[in-house]
C-alpha positions in Angstrom: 79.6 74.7 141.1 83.4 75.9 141.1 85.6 74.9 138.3 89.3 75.6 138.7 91.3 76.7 135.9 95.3 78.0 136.1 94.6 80.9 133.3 91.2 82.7 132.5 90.7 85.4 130.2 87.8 87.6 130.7 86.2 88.8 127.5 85.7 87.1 123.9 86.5 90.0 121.9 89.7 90.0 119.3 92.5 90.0 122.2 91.0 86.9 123.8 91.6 84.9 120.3 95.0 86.4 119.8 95.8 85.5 123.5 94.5 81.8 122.8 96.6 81.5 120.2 99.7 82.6 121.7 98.8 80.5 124.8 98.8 77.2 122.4 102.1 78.4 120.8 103.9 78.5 124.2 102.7 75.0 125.3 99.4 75.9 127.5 98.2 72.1 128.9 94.8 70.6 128.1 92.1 72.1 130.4 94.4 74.7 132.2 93.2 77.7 129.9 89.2 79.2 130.0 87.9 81.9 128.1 84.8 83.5 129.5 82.4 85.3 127.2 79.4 87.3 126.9 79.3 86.6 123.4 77.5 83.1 122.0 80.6 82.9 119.4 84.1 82.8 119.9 86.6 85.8 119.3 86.2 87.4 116.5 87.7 90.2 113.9 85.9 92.9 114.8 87.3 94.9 113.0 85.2 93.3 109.9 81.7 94.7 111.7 82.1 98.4 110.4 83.7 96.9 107.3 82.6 93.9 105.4 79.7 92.9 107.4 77.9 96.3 105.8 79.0 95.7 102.4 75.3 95.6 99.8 77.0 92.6 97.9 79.3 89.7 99.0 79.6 90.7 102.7 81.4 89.2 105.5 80.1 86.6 107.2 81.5 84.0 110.0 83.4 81.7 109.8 85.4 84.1 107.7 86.9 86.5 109.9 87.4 84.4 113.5 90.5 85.6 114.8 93.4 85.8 114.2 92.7 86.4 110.4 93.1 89.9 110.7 96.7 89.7 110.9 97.1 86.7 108.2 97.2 84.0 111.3 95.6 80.8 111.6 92.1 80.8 112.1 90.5 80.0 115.0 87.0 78.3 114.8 85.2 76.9 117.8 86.5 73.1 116.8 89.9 74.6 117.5 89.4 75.6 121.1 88.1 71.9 121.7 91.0 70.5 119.9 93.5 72.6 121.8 91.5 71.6 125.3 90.2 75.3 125.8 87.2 75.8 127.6 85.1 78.5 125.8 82.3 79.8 128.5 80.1 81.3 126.0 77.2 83.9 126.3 77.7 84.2 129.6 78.4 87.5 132.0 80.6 87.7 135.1 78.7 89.8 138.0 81.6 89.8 140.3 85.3 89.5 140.5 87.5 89.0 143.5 91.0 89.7 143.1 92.3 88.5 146.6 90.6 85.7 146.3 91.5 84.6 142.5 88.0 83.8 142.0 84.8 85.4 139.4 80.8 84.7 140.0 78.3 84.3 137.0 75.5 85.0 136.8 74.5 81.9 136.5 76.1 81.1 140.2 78.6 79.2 139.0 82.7 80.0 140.4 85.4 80.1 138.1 88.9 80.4 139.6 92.5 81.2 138.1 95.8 81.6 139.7 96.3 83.9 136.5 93.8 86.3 135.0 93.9 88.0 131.8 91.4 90.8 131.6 90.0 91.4 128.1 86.9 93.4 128.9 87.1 95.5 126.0 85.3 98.7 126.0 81.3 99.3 126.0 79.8 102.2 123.2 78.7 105.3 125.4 74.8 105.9 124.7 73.0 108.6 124.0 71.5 108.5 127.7 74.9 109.5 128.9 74.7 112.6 127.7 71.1 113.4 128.9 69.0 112.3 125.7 66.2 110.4 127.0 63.8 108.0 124.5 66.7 106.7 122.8 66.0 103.2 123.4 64.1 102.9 119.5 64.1 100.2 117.4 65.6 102.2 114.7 68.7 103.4 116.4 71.8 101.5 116.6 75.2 101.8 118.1 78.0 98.7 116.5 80.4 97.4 118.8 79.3 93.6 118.9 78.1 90.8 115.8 74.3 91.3 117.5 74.5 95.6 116.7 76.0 94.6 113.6 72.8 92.0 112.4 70.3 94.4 113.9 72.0 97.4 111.6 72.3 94.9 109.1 68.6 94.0 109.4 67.2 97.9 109.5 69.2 99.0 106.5 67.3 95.8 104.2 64.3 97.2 105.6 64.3 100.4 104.8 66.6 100.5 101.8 67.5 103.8 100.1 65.7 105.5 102.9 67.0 108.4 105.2 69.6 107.9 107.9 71.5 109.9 110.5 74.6 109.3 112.0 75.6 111.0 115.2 79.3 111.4 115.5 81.9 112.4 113.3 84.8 109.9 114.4 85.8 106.7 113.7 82.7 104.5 113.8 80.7 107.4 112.4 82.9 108.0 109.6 83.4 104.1 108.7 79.8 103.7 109.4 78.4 106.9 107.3 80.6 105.3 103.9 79.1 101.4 104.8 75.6 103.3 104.9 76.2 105.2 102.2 77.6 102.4 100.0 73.9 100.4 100.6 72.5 103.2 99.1 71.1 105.1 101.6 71.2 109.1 102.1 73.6 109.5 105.3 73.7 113.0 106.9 76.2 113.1 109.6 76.1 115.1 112.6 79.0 116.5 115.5 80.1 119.2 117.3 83.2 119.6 116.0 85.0 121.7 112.9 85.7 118.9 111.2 85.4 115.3 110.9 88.0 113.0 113.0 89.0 116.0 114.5 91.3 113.9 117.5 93.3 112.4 114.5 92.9 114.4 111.2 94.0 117.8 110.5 91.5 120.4 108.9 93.4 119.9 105.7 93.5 116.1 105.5 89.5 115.7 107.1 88.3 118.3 103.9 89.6 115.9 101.2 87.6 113.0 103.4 84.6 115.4 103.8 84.7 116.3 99.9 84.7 112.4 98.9 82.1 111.8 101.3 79.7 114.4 99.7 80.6 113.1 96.4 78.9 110.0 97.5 75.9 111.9 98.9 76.8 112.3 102.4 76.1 115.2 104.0 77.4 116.9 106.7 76.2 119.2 109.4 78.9 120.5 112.2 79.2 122.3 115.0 76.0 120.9 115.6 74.2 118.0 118.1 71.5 116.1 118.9 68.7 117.6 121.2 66.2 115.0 120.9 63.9 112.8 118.8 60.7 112.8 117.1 58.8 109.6 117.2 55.9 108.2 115.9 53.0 106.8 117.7 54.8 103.2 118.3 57.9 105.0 119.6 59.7 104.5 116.2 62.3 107.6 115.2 60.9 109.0 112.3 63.4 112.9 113.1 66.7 114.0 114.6 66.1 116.9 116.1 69.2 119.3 116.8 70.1 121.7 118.8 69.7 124.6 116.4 66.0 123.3 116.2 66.9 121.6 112.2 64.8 118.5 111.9 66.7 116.1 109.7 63.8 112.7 108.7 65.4 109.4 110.0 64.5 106.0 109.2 67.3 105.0 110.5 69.8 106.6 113.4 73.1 105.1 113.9 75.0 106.5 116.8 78.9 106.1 117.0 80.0 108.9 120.1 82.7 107.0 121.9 83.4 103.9 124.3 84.0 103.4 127.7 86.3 100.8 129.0 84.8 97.8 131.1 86.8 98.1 134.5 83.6 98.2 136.6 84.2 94.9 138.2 87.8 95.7 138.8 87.4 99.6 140.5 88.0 98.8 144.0 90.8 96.5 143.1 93.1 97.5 140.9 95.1 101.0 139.9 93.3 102.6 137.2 94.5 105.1 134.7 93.5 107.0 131.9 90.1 105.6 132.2 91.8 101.9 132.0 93.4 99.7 133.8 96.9 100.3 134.8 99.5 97.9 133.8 103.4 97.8 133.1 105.3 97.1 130.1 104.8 93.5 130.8 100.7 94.0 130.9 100.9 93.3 134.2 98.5 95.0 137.0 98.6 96.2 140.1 98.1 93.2 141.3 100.7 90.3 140.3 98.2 87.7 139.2 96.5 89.7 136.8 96.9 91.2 133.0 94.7 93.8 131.4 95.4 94.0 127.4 93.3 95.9 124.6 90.9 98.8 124.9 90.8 98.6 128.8 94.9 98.4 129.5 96.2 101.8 130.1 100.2 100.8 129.6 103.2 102.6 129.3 104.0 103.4 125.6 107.8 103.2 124.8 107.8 105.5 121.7 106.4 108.2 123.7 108.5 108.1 126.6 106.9 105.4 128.6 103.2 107.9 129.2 100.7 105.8 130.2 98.2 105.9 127.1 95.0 103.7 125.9 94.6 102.8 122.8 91.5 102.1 121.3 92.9 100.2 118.1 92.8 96.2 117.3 96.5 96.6 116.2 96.9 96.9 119.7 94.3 94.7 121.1 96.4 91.8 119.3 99.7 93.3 120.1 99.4 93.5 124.0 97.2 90.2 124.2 100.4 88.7 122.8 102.6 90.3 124.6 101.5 89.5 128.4 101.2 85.9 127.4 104.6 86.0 126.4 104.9 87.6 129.8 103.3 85.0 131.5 104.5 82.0 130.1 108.1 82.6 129.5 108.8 85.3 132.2 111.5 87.1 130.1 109.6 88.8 127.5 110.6 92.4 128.3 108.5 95.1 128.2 106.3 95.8 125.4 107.5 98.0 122.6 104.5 99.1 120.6 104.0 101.5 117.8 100.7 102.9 117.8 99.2 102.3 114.9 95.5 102.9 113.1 94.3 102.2 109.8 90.7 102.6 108.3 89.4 101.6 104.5 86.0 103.3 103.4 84.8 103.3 100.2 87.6 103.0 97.5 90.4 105.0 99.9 92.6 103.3 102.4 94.7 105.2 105.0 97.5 104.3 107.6 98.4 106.7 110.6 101.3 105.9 113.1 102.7 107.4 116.5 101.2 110.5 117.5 99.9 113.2 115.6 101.8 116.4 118.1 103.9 119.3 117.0 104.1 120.7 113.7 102.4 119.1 110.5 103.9 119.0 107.1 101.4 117.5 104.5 102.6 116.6 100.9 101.6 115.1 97.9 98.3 115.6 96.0 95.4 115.7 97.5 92.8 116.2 94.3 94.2 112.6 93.0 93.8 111.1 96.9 97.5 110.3 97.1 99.2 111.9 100.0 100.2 112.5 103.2 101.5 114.3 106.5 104.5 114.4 109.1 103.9 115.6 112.7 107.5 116.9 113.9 108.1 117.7 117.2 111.8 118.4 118.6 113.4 117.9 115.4 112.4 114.5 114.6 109.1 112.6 113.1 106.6 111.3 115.9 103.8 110.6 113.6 103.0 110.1 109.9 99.7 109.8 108.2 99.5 107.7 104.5 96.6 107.9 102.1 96.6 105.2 99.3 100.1 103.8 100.3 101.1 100.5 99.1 102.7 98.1 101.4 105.8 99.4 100.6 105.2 102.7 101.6 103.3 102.4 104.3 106.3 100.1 106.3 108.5 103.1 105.3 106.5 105.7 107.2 106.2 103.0 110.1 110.2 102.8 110.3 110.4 107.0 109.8 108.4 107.2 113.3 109.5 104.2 114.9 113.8 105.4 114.5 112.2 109.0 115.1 113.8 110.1 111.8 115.5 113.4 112.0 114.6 116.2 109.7 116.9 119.3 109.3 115.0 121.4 106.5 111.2 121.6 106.7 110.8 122.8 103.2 112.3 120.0 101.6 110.1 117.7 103.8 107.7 118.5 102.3 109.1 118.8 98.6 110.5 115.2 99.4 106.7 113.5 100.8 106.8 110.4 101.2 110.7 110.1 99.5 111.6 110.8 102.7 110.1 108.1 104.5 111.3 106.0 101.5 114.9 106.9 101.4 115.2 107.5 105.7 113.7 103.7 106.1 116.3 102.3 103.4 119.0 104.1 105.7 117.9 102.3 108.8 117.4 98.8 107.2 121.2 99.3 105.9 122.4 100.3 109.3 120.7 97.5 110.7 122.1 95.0 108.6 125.6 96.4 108.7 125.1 95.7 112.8 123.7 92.6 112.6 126.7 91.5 110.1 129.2 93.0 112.7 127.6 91.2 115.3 127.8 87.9 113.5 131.5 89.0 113.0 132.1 90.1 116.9 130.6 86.3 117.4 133.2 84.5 115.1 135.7 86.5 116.4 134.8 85.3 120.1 134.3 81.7 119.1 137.6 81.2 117.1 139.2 82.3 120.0 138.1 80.1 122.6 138.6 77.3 120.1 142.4 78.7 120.0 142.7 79.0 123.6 141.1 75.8 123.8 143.2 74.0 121.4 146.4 75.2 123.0 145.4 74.2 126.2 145.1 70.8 125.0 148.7 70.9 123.7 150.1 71.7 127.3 
């Protein structure tokens, strides 16, 4: 069987919705757009998985968080696909993909075709097998990167409530994970190689005030340290963690959160691949003209940072780029993307906000007992990145703006006597400036148009 479509994105995950959406805005026709899915639901936030889906009491649960709630959209159910004449091709896997020909093959047989392909692949969790640890495959350990992990996790912590767990890895999952874990009642000992925890984002200052309100929840950390193998019992359940210093840690539960790779696999051979991803231009467009790559597994050229190719593992920019190249498509003047790399995480009762790129110097400020505070990264003289714990709204747009206008700063010392004043009083600056040349454009404008009605009008006199 061969259906024909003129747009197909690959992948259900949250750029897929976001692309939908943005496809429906622009005028997509009835039965020209297909989304193809592994999934047996339609995009989701998946954000929510690591968040509210792990909460003890009143967790998050679909419908709630379909796309595109996460960035205070309209929702997008699976009635709304059939009202907007999208076909959703659910829990289904593509085993092949041929560029030249425009065309993918299920697994079911069946050929899907496109004269435009957006690949949404997403990225897959590395396992433990990648790095040589073999028997890993037990029902008590999880990895969360899709609504069935989530259940199963969901399902293992009921069952062996207040019981012992380990997570392995001390970076974004782990650490969002660890405080979901912890927050269920469970004893959580985490466990990574590195110094400190988030070591590619935090510094050593900012991850011991994490570490410290972690332990004063119970969580307990072991670093510089890694898994070597496990101990199970007779029905090949995990009942240790076994580390390489030879430390048994008891496990009821193992939860492992050590990276992603990006799905190109079906793309390899076909298109120009970078940084792990696939390589696209500022319009999230490929090698090859027909198709888009957007989220984890576009590698695309970052404005703020000089246009270096970088992938970002975020949903800000999973929504932001599946946007963006259907903008491309559809209206064919979109420009290139200008994106400001942005993460945010909320465990337990704290809340933080990070944007550009943590290089060069770092200035923290504020008051780290009380959780309120923050750092600059400076490089060259001006801000490239700025880090916000416990920001309001308010503040955390005025950090945004201090990176994004690459704020100058003349006197490190009162940088950090000033904090987040700074950001504050720099971001009031720029809104000013901005305002002053959009009112001289509007004035440039009248200008221009009162004179061609002169010219006009005298000509008419003649």
């Amino acid at each position: 069987m061969v259906r024909d479509f003129v747009y197909v994105i690959l992948g259900g995950g949250v750029a897929a919705g976001y692309a939908a959406l943005e496809f429906v805005r622009r005028g997509v026709g009835r039965g020209e757009l297909c989304i193809i899915s592994e999934e047996s639901v339609p995009p989701y936030e998946r954000p929510a998985l690591s968040k509210g889906y792990l909460l003890p009491e009143a967790p998050a649960r679909l419908p709630t968080f379909y796309t595109c709630v996460g960035a205070n959209d309209e929702q997008l159910p699976p009635i709304w696909y059939k009202e907007h004449g999208i076909d959703l091709v659910l829990g289904t896997r593509v085993k092949s993909a041929n560029v030249q020909l425009k065309q993918l093959i299920t697994t079911t047989g069946e050929t899907i075709t496109y004269k435009i392909l957006i690949i949404a692949t997403g990225a897959r969790a590395l396992k433990l097998e990648n790095f040589g640890i073999s028997e890993s495959d037990a029902e008590n350990v999880c990895y969360l990167r899709n609504l069935t992990d989530a259940n199963r996790l969901v399902g293992l912590m009921q069952e062996c409530r207040g019981g012992n767990t380990v997570v392995i890895g001390g970076g974004y999952i782990g650490m969002e994970c660890a405080a979901a874990l912890a927050t269920n009642q469970m004893k959580v000992a985490m466990v990574f190689p590195d110094a400190y925890c988030m070591s590619r984002l935090f510094t050593p200052k900012i991850a011991d005030f994490y570490e410290s309100y972690y332990k004063s929840k119970g969580v307990i950390f072991i670093k510089r340290n890694a898994l070597a193998s496990f101990d199970n019992d007779l029905k090949g359940k995990v009942k240790a963690v076994i580390l390489k210093d030879g430390t048994h840690l008891p496990a009821d539960l193992v939860v492992v959160g050590i990276g992603i790779r990006p799905n190109t696999n079906l793309f390899e051979d076909q298109l120009q691949l970078e940084k792990g991803g696939i390589k696209v231009n500022g319009q999230m467009q490929s090698s090859d003209p027909s198709v888009y790559a957007v989220g984890d597994v576009a590698a695309f050229p970052v404005k703020q940072f000089g246009n270096e190719i970088r992938r970002l593992e975020h949903v800000d920019a999973a929504r932001k780029t599946a946007k963006h190249a259907v903008a491309a498509i559809m209206a064919r003047d979109a420009g290139d993307l200008d994106y400001l790399p942005f993460i945010y995480s909320r465990v337990f009762t704290l809340s933080w906000q990070f944007y550009g790129d943590n290089v060069g110097q770092v200035v923290h400020y504020g008051d780290f007992s009380s959780g309120n505070f923050g750092a600059y990264w400076i490089d060259k003289g001006v801000v490239v990145g700025a880090f916000l714990e416990g920001g309001n709204k308010g503040d955390n747009e005025a950090i945004a703006k201090v990176v994004r206008f690459k704020a100058t700063v003349n006197d490190i010392a009162e940088l950090q006597r000033a904090g987040l004043e700074f950001a504050l009083c720099k971001s009031q600056l720029v809104a000013k400036r901005y305002l002053r040349y959009a009112i001289a454009g509007v004035g440039v404008a009248l200008a221009i148009s009162i004179a061609y009605f002169a010219y006009g009008y005298g000509k008419s006199d003649v």
